[in-house]
C-alpha positions as CSV (number, residue, x, y, z in Angstrom):
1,X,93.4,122.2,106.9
2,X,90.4,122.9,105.2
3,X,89.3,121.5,101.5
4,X,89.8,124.9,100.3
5,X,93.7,125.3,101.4
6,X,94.3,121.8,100.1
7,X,95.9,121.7,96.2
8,X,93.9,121.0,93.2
9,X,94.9,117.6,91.5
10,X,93.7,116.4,87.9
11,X,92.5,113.1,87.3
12,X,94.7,110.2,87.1
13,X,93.0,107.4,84.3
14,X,92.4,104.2,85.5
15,X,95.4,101.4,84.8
16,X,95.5,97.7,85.1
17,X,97.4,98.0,88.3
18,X,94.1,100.0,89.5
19,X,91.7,97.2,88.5
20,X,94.4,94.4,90.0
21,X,94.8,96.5,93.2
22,X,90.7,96.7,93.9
23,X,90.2,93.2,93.1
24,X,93.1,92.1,94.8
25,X,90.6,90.7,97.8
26,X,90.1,87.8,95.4
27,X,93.5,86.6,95.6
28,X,93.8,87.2,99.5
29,X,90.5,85.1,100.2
30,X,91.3,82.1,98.2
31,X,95.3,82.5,98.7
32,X,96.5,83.9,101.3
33,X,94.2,83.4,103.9
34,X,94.4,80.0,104.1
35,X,98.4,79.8,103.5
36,X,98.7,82.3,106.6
37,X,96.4,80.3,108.7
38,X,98.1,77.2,107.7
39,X,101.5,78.9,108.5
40,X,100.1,79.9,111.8
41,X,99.3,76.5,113.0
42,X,102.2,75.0,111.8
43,X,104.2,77.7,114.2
44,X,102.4,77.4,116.8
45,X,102.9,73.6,117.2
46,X,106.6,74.3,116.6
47,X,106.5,76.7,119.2
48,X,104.7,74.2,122.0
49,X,107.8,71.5,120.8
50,X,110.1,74.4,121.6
51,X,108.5,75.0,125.2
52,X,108.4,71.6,126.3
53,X,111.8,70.9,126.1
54,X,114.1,71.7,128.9
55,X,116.3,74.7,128.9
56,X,119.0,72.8,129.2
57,X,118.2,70.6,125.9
58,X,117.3,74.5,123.6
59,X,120.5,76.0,124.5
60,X,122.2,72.9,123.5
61,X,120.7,73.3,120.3
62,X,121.2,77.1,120.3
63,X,124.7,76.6,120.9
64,X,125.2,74.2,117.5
65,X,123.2,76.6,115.8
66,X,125.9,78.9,116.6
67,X,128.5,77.0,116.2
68,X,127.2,76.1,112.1
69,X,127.2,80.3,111.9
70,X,130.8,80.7,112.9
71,X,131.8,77.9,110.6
72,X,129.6,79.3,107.6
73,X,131.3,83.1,108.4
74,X,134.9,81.6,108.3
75,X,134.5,79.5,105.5
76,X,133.9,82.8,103.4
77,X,136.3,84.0,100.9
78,X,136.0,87.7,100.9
79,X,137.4,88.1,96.9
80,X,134.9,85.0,95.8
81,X,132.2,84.9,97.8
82,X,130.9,88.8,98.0
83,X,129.1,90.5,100.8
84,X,127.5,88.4,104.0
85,X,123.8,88.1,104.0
86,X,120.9,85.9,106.1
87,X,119.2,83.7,104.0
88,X,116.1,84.4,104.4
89,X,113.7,85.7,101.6
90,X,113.2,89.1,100.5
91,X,109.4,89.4,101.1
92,X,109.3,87.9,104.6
93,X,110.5,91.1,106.5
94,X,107.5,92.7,107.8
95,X,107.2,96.6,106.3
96,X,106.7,97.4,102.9
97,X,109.5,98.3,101.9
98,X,110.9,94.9,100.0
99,X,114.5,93.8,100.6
100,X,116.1,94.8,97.4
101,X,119.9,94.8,98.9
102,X,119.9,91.3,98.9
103,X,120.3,91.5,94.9
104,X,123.6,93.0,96.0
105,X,124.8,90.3,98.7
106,X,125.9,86.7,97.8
107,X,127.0,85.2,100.7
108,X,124.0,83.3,102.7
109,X,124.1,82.6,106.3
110,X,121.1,80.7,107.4
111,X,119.6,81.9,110.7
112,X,115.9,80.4,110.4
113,X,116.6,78.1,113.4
114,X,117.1,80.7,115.9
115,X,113.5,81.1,117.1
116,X,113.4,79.3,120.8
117,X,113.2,81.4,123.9
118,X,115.9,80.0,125.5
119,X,115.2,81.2,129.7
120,X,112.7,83.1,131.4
121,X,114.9,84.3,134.4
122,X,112.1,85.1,137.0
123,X,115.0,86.0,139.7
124,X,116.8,88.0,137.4
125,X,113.7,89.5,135.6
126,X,115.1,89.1,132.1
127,X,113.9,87.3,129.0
128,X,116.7,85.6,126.5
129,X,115.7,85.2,123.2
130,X,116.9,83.8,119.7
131,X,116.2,86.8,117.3
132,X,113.6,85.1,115.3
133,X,110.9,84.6,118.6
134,X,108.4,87.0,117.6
135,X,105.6,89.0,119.7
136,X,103.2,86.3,120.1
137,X,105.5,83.5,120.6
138,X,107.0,85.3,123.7
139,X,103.6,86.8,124.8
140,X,101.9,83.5,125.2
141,X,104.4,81.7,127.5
142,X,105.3,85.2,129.8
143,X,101.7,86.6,130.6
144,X,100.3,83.4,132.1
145,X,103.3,83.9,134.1
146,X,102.4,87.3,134.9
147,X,105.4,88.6,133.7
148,X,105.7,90.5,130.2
149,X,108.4,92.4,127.7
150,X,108.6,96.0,129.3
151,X,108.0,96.6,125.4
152,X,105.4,94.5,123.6
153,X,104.9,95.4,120.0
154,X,101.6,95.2,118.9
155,X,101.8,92.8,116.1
156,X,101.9,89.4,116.6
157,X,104.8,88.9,113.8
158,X,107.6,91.0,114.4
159,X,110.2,89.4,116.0
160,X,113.0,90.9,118.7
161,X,115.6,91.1,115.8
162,X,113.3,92.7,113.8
163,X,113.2,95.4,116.9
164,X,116.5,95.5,118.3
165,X,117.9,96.1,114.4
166,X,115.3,97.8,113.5
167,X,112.8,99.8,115.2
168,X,110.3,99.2,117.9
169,X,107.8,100.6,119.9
170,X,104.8,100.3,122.4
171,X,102.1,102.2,124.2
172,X,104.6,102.0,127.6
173,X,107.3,103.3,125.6
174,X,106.3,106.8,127.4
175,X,108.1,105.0,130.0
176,X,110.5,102.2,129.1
177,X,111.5,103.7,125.9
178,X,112.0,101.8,122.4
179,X,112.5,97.9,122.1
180,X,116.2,98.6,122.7
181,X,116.1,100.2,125.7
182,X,114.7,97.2,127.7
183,X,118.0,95.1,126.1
184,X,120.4,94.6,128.8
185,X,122.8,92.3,126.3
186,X,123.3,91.3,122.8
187,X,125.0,87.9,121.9
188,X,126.5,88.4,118.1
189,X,128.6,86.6,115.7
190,X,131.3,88.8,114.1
191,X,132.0,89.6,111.1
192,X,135.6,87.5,111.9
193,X,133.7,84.7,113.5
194,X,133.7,85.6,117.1
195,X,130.6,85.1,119.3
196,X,131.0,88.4,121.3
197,X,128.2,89.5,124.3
198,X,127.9,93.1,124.4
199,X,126.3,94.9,127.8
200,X,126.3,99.0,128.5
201,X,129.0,98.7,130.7
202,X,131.7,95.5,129.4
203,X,134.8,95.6,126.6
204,X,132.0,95.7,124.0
205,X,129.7,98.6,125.3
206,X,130.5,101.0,122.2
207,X,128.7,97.8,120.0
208,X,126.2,97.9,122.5
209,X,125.1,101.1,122.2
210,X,125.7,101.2,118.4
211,X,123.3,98.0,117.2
212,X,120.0,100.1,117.7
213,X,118.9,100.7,113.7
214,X,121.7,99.4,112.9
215,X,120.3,96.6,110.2
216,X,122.6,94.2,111.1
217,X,125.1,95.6,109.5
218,X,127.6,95.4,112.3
219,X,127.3,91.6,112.9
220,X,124.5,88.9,113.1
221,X,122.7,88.9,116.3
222,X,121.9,85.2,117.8
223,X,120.6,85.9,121.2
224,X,119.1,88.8,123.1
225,X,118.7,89.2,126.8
226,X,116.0,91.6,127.4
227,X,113.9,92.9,130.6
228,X,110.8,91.5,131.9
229,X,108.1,93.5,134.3
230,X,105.3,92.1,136.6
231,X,101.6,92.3,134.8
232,X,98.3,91.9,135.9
233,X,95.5,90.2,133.7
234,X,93.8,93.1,132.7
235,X,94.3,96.2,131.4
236,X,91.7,98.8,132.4
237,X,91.4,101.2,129.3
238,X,90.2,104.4,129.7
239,X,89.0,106.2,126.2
240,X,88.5,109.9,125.7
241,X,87.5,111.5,122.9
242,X,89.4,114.8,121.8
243,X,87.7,116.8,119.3
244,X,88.9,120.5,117.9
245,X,92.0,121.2,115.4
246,X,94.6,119.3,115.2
247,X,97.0,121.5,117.1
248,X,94.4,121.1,120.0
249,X,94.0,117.5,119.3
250,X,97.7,117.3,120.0
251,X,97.5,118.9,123.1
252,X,95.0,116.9,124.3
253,X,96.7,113.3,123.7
254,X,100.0,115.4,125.6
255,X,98.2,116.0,128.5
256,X,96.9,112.7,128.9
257,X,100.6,111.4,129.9
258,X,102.2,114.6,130.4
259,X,101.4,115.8,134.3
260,X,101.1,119.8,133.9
261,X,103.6,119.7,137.2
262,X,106.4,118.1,135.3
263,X,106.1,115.3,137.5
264,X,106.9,113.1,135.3
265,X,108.4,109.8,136.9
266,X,105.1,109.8,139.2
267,X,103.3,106.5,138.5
268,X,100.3,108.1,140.4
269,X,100.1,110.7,137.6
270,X,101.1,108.6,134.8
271,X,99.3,105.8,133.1
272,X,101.4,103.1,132.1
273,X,99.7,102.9,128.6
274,X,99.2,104.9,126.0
275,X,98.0,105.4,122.5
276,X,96.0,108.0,120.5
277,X,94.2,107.7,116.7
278,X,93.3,110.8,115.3
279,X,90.0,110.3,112.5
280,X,90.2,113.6,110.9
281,X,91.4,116.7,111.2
282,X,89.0,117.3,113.6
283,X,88.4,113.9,115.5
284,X,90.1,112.1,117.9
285,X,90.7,109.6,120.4
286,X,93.3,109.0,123.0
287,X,93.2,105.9,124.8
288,X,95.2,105.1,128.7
289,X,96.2,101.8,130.7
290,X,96.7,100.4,133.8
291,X,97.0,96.9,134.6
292,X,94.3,95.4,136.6
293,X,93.5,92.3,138.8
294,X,91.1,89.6,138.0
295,X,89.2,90.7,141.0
296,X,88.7,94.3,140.2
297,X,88.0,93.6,136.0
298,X,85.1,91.1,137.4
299,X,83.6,94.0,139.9
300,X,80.0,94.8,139.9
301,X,79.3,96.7,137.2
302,X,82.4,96.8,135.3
303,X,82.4,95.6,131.4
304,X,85.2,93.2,130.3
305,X,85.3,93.2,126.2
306,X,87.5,90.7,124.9
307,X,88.7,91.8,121.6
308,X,91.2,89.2,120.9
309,X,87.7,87.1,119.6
310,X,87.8,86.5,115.8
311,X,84.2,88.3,115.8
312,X,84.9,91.3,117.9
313,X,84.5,95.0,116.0
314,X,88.5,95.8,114.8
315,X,89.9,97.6,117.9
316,X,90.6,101.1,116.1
317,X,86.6,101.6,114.9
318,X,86.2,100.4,118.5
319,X,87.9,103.4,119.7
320,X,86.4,105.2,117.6
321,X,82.8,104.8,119.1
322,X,84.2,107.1,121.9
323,X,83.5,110.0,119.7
324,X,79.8,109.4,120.0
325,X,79.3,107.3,123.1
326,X,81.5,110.1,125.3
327,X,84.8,109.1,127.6
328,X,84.4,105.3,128.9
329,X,86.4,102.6,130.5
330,X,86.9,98.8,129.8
331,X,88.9,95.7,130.7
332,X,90.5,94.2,127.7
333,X,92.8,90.7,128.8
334,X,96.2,91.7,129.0
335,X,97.5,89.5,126.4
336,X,94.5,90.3,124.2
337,X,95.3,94.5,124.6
338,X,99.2,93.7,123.6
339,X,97.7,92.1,120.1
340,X,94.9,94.1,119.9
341,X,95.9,95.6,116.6
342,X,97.1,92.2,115.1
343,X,93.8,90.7,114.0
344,X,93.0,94.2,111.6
345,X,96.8,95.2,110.9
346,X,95.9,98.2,112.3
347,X,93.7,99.8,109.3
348,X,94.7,98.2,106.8
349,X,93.2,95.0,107.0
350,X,90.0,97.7,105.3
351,X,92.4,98.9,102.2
352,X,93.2,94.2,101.9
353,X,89.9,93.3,102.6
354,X,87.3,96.2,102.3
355,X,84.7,94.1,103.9
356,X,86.4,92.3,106.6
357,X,85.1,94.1,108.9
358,X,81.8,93.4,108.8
359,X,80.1,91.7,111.4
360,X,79.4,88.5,108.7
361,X,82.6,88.2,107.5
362,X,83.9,88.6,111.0
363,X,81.8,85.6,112.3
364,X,82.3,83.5,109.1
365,X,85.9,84.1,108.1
366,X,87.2,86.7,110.5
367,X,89.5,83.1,112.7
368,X,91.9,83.4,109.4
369,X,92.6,87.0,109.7
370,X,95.3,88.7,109.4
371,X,96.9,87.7,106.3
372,X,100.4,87.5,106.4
373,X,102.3,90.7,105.2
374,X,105.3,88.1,104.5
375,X,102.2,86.2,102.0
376,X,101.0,89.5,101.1
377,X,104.5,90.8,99.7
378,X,104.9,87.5,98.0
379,X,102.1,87.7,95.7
380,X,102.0,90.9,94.5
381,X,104.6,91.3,92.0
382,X,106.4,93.9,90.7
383,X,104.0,96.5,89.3
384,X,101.8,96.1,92.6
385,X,104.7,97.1,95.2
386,X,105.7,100.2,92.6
387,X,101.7,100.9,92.7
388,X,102.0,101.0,96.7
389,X,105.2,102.9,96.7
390,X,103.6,105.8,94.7
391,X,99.9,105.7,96.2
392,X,100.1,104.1,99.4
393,X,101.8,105.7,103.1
394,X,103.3,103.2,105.3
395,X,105.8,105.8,107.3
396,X,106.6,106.7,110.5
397,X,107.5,110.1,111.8
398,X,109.4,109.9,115.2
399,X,109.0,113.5,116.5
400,X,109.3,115.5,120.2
401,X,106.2,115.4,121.7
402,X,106.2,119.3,121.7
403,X,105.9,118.9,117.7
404,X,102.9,116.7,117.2
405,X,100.3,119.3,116.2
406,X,103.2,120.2,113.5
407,X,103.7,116.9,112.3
408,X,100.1,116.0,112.4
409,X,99.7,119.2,109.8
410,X,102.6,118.7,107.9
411,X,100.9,115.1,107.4
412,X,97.2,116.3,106.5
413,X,98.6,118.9,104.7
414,X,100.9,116.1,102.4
415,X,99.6,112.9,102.9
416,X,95.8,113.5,103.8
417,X,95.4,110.1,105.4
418,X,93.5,109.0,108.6
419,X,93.6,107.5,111.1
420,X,96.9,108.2,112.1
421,X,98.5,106.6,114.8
422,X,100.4,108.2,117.8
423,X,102.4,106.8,120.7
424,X,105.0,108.4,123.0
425,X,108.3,107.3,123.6
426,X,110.9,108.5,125.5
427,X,114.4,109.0,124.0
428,X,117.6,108.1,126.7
429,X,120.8,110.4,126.5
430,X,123.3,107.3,126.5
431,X,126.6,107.6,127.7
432,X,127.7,107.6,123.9
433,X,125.6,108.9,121.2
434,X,124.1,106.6,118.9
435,X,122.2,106.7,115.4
436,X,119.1,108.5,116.9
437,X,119.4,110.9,120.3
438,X,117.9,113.4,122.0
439,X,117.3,117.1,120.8
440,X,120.7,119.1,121.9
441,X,120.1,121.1,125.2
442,X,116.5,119.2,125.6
443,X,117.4,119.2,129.3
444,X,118.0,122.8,129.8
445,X,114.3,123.6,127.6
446,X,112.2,122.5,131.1
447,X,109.5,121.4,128.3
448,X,106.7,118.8,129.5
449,X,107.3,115.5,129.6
450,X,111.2,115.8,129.4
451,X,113.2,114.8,132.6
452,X,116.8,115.2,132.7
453,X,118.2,111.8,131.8
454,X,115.3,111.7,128.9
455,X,113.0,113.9,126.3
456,X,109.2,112.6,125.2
457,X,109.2,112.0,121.7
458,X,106.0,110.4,119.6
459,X,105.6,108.3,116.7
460,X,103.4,109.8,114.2
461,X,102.5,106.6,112.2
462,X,100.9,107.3,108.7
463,X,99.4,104.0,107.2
464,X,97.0,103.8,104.5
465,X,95.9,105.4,100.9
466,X,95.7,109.2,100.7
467,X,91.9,111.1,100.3
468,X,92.9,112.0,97.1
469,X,93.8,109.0,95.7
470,X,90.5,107.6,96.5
471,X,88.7,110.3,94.4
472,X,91.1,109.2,91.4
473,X,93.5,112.3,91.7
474,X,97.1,112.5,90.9
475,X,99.2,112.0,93.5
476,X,102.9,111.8,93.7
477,X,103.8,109.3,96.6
478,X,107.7,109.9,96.5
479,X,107.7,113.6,96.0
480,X,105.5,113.5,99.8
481,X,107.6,111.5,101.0
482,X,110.9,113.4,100.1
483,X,109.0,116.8,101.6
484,X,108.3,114.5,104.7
485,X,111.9,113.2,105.4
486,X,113.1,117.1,104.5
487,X,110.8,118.5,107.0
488,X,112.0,116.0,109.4
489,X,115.9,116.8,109.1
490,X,114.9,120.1,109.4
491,X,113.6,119.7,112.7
492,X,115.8,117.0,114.5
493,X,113.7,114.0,113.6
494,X,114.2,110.4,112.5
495,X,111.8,107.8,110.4
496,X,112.3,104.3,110.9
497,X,113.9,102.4,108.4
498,X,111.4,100.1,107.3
499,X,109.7,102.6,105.7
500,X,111.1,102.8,102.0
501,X,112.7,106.3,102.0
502,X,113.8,108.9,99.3
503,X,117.0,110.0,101.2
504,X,120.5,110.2,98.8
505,X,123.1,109.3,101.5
506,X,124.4,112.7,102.6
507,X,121.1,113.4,104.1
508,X,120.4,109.8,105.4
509,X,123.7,110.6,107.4
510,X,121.9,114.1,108.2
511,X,119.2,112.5,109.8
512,X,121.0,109.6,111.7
513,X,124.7,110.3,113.6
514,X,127.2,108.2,112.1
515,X,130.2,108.6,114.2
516,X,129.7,105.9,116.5
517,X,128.1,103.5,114.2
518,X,131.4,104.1,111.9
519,X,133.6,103.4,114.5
520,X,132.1,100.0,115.4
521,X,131.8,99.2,111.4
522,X,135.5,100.0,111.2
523,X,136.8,98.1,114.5
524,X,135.0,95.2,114.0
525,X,135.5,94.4,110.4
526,X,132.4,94.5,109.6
527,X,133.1,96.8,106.6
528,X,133.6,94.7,103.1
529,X,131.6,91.9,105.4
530,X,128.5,93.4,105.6
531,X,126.5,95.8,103.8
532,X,126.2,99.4,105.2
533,X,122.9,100.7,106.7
534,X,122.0,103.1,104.1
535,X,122.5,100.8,101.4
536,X,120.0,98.1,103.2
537,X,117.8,100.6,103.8
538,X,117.9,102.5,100.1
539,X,115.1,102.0,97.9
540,X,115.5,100.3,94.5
541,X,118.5,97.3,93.0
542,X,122.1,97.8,94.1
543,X,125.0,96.1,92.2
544,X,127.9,94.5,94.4
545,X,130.0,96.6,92.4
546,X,128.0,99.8,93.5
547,X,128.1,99.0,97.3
548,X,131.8,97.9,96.9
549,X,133.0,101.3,95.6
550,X,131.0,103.4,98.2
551,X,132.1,101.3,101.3
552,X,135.5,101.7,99.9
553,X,134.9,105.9,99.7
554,X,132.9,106.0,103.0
555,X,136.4,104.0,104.4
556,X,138.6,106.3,103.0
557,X,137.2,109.8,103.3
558,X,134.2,109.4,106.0
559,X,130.9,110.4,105.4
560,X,131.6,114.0,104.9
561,X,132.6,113.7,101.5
562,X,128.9,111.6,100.5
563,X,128.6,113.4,97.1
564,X,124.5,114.0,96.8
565,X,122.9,112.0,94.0
């Protein structure tokens, strides 16, 4: 869109939160920095204790651990004690949107010991974790294995709950899927106190397939078995540089995954990575993977760039040199391409730190980066997260892949932010139909990239302040974001619930399908146990009173009957 379609905004005077949010770097340099590093060592000697004990010995402690959760669970009084909740704080999830349901939830369970990997099943090819063991935890004892996550995603911090409740994603998810398709079991604790393993296909499959998104709001998850693939050392990364609108932009990063002759299951003709960043509305760059051995990285006259090195240019303005220096390849270290967005939180390690990534701080300071979002969310107070909820994007639009030049429009034309991130996914029919599924009749369409047991979706990832608010404009954060999630009901799409949203709950329930999650929340008590998903994920304070009286409506009368607010 050009700057001449694009609406006129007045001014918007300069507050105290403007002054606080520019000199924020202050705080983060003196503060924060060193409290993440610290926190980082002191994890990653606790995760080398973890490793050298036996398996035997961890799941003799997971098992305890366990144990102390079923005691806590039935020890609860349901009139006294209120709704069930983990104990951990508010401003350690990783996502901006800050944990405000927990105002509403009195009842603590503590699950901050249940971070060990308990067994690397090389036989079996499957990975059982504690929900707590996060990205980089499992990445360091897997690849020098040369075995991985099917689904590795990129930051170092987010953890396999986090994913498998949540929302997760990766530049194989073209193939594999989201974080919870490569789970082939969940071990949870009930809202009654049973310890329950669900798998697609045993007594508990309909709480298999209804946990995805589902916030833990159907029980607390302890363990997670979840599929490992062979890797290679390297990943050869091929970067092209697409340049023209954005619909053709769109097109481009498509065909770069998306054979012309439908051949889609063809590892020949797919790459088994992928990610794009668009710059502008003009500029982009979409970047392909394939694992590679030690002997071929090393070949005559092939460059090896290891970006995981504190000093190393932040990967996206990396990419970016494509635009000038033409299409090239490199070999990035396997483990080093899974995290390669970790050290720079993507881009906005540039809105934290405006100078971080230049080369001297880079040399001199750049072994502390990132600082923790946990830290980050900690220390900014009230006034500062409102400021980032009304001038900041941190959103996600999951969309069919035939839609990305829309969604890439509907964002310039809304949000005007770059980069924007994009990275395919497919989206499994399941045998029952959970929160998020495929387009209806997707299989009958014959569009690209779509094969009859799944449709190629992409995540349009928005992250960072709006052009407009840079030039000091007026600009209404929440009003974009209730056009966004409109737009995206409208057209059979879903954003992640990190994100904060604007959604009342008859539309939350228009984007996501209830009926199965419902059903599980009913048979398995978990209702007037645990707080419902659109009440964790709603934005602002909730009373217990408030979420009482709407479970108790939603029990009664179903979600049909969601008055709008």
């Amino acid at each position: 869109m050009s700057d001449l379609e694009k609406p006129l905004r007045e001014k918007k005077p300069k507050t105290w939160v403007d002054w606080a949010v520019q000199f924020r770097w202050i705080l983060v340099i003196f503060v924060v920095l060193p409290v993440s590093k610290a926190f980082d060592l002191w994890a990653y000697w606790g995760d080398i204790w973890s490793a050298s004990k036996s398996e035997k010995q961890r799941q003799k402690e997971h098992d305890e651990n366990v144990e102390k959760v079923i005691k806590r669970l039935k020890s609860r009084d349901p009139a006294r004690d209120g709704l069930v909740c983990t104990a951990r704080k508010p401003w350690i999830a990783v996502g901006m949107r800050n944990v405000d349901y927990k105002r509403a939830r009195h009842f603590e369970v503590d699950l901050a010991p249940f971070r060990q990997i308990l067994e690397i099943d090389v036989e079996n090819m499957i990975a059982r974790c504690e929900p707590l063991v996060n990205m980089g935890q499992i990445t360091r004892m897997t690849v020098p294995l040369g075995l991985s996550l099917a689904v590795v995603a990129e930051l170092d911090d987010l953890t396999v709950g986090g994913l498998i409740n949540g929302y997760g994603i990766e530049g194989s998810s073209h193939i594999y899927g989201l974080f919870t398709d490569t789970v082939v079991a969940y071990e949870l604790v009930l809202a009654d106190g049973r310890l329950v393993r669900a798998t697609c296909d045993n007594e508990y499959s309909d709480l298999f397939y209804a946990i995805p998104w589902s916030q833990g709001t159907l029980g607390l998850l302890v363990a997670a078995e979840i599929k490992l693939i062979k890797v290679k050392p390297y990943m050869k990364l091929t970067y092209t540089p697409l340049v023209g609108n954005l619909q053709e932009i769109a097109q481009g990063y498509n065909d770069a995954y998306i054979p012309r002759d439908g051949d889609q299951d063809n590892p020949e003709k797919v790459p088994e990575f992928v990610e794009g960043m668009v710059y502008s509305e003009t500029e982009g760059v979409v970047m392909t993977g394939q694992y590679a051995s030690k002997e071929e990285a090393k070949a005559k006259g092939n460059k090896i760039n290891e970006v995981g090195w504190w000093f190393k240019p932040w990967f996206y303005q990396h990419a970016q040199t494509a635009l000038k220096r033409g299409k090239f390849v490199e070999y990035i270290p396997t483990r080093q391409y899974y995290h390669r967005h970790t050290r720079c939180l993507y881009w906005e390690g540039k809105l934290i730190l405006p100078f971080a990534d230049q080369l001297w701080f880079r040399w001199l300071f750049g072994w502390m980066m990132p600082p923790k979002v946990s830290f980050l969310k900690a220390t900014q107070g009230d006034a500062i997260r409102n400021y980032y909820h009304e001038r900041h994007v941190i959103q996600d639009m999951l969309v069919p892949s035939y839609r990305v030049g829309d969604a890439l429009e509907f964002s310039d034309r809304e949000f005007e932010v770059y980069p924007v991130w994009l990275c395919p996914h497919r989206l499994f029919k399941t045998p029952m139909k959970a929160m998020i599924s495929p387009e209806p009749g997707f299989e009958y369409a014959g569009r690209p990239g779509d094969t009859p047991y799944a449709q190629m979706w992409t995540d349009v990832g928005v992250y960072y302040t709006p052009r407009c608010v840079f030039k000091g404009e007026v600009w209404d954060g929440s009003a974009a974001v209730k056009k966004m999630e409109a737009w995206m009901i409208e057209h059979h799409c879903y954003q992640p619930q990190y994100a904060v949203t604007e959604l009342n709950e008859r539309d939350f329930w228009r984007m996501f399908d209830a009926s199965l999650y419902q059903r599980c929340r009913d048979k398995y008590k978990a209702v007037g146990t645990f707080m419902s998903v659109y009440y964790k994920s709603k934005k602002g304070r909730k009373t217990e009173k408030e979420v009482a009286e709407e479970e108790a409506k939603i029990s009664e009368n179903g979600y049909n009957d969601i008055e709008t607010e």
